[in-house]
C-alpha positions as a LaTeX table, in Angstrom:
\begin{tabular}{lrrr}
\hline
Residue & $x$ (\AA) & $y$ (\AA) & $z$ (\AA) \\
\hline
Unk1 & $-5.87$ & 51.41 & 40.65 \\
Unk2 & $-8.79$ & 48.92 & 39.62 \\
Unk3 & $-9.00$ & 46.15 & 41.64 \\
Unk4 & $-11.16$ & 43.26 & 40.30 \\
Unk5 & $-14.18$ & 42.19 & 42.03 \\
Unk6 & $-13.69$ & 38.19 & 43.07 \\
Unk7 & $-15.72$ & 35.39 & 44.16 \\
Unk8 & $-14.94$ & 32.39 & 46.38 \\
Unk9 & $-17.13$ & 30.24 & 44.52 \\
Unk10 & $-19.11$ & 31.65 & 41.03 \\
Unk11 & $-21.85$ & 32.04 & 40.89 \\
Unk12 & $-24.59$ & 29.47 & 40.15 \\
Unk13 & $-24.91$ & 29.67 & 35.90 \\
Unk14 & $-21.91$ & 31.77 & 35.37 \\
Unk15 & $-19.57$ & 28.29 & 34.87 \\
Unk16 & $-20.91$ & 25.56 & 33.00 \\
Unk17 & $-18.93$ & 23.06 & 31.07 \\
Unk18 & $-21.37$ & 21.47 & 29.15 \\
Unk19 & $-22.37$ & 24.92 & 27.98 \\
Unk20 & $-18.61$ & 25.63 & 27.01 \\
Unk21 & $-18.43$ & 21.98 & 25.42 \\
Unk22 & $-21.77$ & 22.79 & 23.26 \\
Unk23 & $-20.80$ & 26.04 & 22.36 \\
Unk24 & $-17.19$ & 24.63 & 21.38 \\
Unk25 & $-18.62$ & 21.67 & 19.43 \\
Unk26 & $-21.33$ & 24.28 & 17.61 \\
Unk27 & $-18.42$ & 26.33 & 16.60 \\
Unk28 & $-16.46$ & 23.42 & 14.79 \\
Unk29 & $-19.45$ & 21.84 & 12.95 \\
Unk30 & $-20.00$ & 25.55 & 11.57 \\
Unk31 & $-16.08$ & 26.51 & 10.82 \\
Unk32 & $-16.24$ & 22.78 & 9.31 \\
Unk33 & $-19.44$ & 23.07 & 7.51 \\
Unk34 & $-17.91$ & 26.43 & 5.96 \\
Unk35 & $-14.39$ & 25.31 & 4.82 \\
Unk36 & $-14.20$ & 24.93 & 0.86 \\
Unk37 & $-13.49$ & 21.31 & $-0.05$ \\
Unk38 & $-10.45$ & 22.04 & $-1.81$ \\
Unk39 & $-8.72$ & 23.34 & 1.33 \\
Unk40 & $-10.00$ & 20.99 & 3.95 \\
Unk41 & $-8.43$ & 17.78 & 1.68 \\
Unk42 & $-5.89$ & 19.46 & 1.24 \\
Unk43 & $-5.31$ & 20.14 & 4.98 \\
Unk44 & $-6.80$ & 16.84 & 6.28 \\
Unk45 & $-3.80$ & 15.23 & 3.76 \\
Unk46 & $-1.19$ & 17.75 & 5.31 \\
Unk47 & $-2.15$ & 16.79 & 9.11 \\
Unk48 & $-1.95$ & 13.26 & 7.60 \\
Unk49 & 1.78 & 13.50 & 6.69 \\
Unk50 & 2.83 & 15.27 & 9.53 \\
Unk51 & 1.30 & 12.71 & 11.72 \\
Unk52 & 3.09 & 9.71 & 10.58 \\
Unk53 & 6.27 & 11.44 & 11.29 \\
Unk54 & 5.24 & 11.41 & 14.88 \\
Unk55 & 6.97 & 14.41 & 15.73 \\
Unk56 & 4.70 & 16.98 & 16.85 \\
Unk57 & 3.78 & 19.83 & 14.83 \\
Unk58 & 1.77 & 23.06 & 14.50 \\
Unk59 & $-0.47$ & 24.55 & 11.88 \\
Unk60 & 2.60 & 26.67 & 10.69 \\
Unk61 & 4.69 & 23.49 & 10.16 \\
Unk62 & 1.83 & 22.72 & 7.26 \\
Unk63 & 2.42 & 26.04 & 5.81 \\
Unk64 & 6.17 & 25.80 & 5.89 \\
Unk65 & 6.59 & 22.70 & 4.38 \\
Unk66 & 4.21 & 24.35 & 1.39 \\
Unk67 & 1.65 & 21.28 & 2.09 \\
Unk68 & $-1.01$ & 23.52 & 2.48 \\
Unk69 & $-1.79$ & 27.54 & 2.29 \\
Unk70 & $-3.76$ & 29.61 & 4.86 \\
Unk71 & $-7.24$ & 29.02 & 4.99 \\
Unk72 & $-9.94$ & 32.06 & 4.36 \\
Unk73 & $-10.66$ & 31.98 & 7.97 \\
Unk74 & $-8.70$ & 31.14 & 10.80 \\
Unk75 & $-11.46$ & 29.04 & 12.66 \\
Unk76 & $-10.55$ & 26.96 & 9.84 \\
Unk77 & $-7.27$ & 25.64 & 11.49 \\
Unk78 & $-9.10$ & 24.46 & 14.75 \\
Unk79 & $-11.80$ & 22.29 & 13.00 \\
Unk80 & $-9.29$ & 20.70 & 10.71 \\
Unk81 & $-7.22$ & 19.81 & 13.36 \\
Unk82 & $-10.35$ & 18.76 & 15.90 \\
Unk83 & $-11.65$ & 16.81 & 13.15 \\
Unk84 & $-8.39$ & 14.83 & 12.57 \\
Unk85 & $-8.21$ & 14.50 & 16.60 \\
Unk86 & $-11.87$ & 12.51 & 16.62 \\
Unk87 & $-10.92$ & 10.73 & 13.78 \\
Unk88 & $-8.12$ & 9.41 & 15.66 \\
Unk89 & $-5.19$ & 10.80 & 13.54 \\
Unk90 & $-3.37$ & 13.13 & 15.67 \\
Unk91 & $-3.27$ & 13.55 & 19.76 \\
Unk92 & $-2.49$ & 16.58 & 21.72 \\
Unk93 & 1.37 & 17.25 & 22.46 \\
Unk94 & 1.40 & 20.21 & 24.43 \\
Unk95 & 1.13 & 23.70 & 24.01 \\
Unk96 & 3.97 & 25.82 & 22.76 \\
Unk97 & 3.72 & 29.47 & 20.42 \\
Unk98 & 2.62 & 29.51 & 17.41 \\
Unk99 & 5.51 & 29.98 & 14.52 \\
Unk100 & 2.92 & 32.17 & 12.23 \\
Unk101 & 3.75 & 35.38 & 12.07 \\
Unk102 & $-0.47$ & 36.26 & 11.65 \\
Unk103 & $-0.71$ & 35.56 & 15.64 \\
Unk104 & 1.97 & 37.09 & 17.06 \\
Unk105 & 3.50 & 34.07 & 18.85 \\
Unk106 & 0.36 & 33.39 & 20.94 \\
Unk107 & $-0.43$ & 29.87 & 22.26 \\
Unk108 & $-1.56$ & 26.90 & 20.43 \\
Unk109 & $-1.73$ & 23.74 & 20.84 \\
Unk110 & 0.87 & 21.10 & 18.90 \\
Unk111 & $-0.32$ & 17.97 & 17.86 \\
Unk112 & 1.52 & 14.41 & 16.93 \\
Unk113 & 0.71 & 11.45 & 15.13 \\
Unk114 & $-1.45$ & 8.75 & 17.30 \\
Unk115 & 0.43 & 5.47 & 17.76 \\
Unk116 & $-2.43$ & 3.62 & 16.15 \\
Unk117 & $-2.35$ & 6.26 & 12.68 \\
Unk118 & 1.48 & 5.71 & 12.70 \\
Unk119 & 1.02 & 2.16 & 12.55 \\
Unk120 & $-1.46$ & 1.59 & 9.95 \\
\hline
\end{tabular}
C-alpha cells in the first residue's frame, strides 16, 4: 500500500493563486487567440441564444441544438465561454457532467444567462 506523503501547511511556493490565476488567464488569451473566426462567432452567437433563455446550459446543449459544431480543440470551449462570462453574458450555474460523449461524463461547469443580458 502507498500512502501519500502530507503536509499540515504547503510549503512556501508550492500554492500560489496569482500564479494559478496568470497561468489560467495565459491559457485563454492563447486558446482565444487560436480559435478560427468562423467558429468563435459562431459560438459566441450560440452562448448568446442560450443565455437569453436563462436556463442554464452546457457546451453540449450548443451542439445538440446544431447551433454550433465541435471546435478543433477543446480549450476552445473554455475561452468561448470565459470570454462571454467577462463580457457579462452568461454567469456560473453550478457544476453538473458534461452530456458529450468526447469526456466521458466528467465535470463542467453550466452556465445561464445574466439578468442584465436577458434584459437587454
Amino acid at each position: 500500500m502507498t500512502q501519500q506523503l502530507q503536509f499540515p501547511i504547503p510549503p512556501q511556493g508550492t500554492v500560489s493563486p496569482a500564479a494559478a490565476e496568470a497561468a489560467k488567464q495565459d491559457g485563454i488569451a492563447r486558446a482565444t487567440a487560436n480559435t478560427a473566426p468562423d467558429w468563435a462567432t459562431a459560438c459566441r452567437a450560440a452562448i448568446e441564444l442560450m443565455a437569453r433563455r436563462g436556463i442554464p446550459f452546457q457546451a453540449a446543449d450548443l451542439i445538440a441544438e446544431g447551433l454550433v459544431d465541435e471546435p478543433d480543440h477543446p480549450a476552445r470551449w473554455g475561452a468561448a465561454f470565459n470570454n462571454a462570462a467577462r463580457a457579462g453574458v452568461i454567469e456560473a450555474a453550478g457544476f453538473v457532467r458534461s452530456k458529450r460523449a468526447t469526456v466521458h461524463g466528467s465535470i463542467c461547469k453550466q452556465w445561464t444567462g445574466t439578468p442584465t443580458w436577458r434584459a437587454a
